[in-house]
C-alpha positions in Angstrom: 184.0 219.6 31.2 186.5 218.3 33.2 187.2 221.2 34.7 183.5 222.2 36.1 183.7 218.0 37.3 186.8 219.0 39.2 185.2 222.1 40.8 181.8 220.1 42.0 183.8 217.4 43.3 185.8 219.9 45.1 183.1 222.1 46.4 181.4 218.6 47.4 184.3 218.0 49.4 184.7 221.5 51.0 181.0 221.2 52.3 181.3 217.9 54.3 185.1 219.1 55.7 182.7 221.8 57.1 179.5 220.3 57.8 182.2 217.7 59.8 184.1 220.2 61.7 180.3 222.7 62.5 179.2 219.1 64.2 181.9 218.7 65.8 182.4 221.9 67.6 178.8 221.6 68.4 179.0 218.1 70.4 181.7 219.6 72.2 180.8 219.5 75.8 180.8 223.5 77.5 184.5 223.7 79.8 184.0 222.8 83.3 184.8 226.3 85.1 182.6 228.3 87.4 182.1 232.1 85.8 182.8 234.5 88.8 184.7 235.1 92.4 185.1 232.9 95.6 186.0 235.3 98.6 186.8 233.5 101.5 188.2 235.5 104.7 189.8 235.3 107.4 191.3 238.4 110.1 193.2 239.3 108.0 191.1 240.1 105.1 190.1 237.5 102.0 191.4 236.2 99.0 189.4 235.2 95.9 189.3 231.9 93.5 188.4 233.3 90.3 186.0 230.9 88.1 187.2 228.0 89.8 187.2 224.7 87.8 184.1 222.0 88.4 184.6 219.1 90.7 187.8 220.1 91.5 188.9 220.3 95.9 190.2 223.9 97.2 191.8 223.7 100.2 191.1 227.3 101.5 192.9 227.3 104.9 192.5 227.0 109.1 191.6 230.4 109.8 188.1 230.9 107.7 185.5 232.7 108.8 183.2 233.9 106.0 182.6 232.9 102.3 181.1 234.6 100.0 180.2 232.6 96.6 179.9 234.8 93.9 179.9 232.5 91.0 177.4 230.6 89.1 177.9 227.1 90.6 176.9 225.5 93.7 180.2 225.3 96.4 179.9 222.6 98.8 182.2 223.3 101.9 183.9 220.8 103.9 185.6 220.8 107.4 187.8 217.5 106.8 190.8 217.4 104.4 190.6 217.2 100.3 187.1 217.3 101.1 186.6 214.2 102.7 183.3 213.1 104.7 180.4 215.1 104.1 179.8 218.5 103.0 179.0 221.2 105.9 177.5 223.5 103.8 176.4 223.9 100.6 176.5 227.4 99.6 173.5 228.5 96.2 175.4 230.6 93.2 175.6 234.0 94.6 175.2 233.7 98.3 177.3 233.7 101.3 177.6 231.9 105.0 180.0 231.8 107.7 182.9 229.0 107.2 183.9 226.1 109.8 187.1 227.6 110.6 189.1 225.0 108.5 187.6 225.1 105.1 187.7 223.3 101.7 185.6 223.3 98.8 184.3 222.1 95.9 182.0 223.6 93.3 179.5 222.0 90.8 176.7 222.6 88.6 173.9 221.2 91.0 173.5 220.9 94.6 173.9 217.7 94.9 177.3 217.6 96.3 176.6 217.6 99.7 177.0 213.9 100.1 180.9 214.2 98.0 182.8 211.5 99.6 186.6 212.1 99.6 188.2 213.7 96.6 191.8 212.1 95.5 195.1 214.2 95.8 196.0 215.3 92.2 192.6 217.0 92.3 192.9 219.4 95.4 194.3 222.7 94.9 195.6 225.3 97.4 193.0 228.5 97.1 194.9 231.3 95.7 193.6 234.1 94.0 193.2 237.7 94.2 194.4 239.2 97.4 190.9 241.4 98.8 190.4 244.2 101.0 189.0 243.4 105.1 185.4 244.0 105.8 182.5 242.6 104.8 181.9 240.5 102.2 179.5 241.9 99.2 
């Protein structure tokens, strides 16, 4: 008897150590990434951000010309430093535009980052990425 008392109490305890740990993994908010490629160029030819993380500011260089966002979040450009002031553009998932020259950005679940007010330093990020071939973007 003491036996099968062991085994219920240990089967009981088994069930909330997973019942627990299924809740947990379920409350857990999705990771803040964008799920694609940012091209930017410039004469040279373009260089991509791949899925670039949320709400974080890319400083993308002097010499833009086009973007091209082809990643599931909205990308709000900006023309001033860390992404200060107001947004230039805000480019839709999967959609490009031509870029002010000295570019920055930004990228978020909704559009409503066009009126971002300056990001702080330890959140800016050079754009780096994977080097692409000139011509137009696709």
């Amino acid at each position: 008897m003491r036996k099968a008392d062991s085994m219920r109490t240990t089967t009981r305890l088994l069930a909330v150590a997973i019942a627990t740990t299924l809740s947990a993994v379920m409350i857990t908010p999705p990771a803040s990434a964008a799920r694609g490629t940012f091209t930017f160029y410039d004469n040279d030819g373009g260089m991509g951000i791949v899925d670039p993380d949320d709400d974080v500011c890319y400083r993308l260089g002097f010499t833009i010309r086009q973007l091209d966002n082809a990643t599931n979040r909205y990308a709000a450009v900006f023309a001033k430093a860390e992404c200060g002031g107001a947004s230039v553009n805000v480019l839709r998932p999967r959609s490009a535009a031509p870029a002010p020259g000295d570019a920055w950005v930004r990228f978020q679940r909704s559009r409503s980052g066009g009126a971002v007010v300056v990001g702080s330093k330890a959140q800016c990020k050079t754009g780096t990425g994977t080097p692409r071939t000139p011509g137009r973007p696709r």
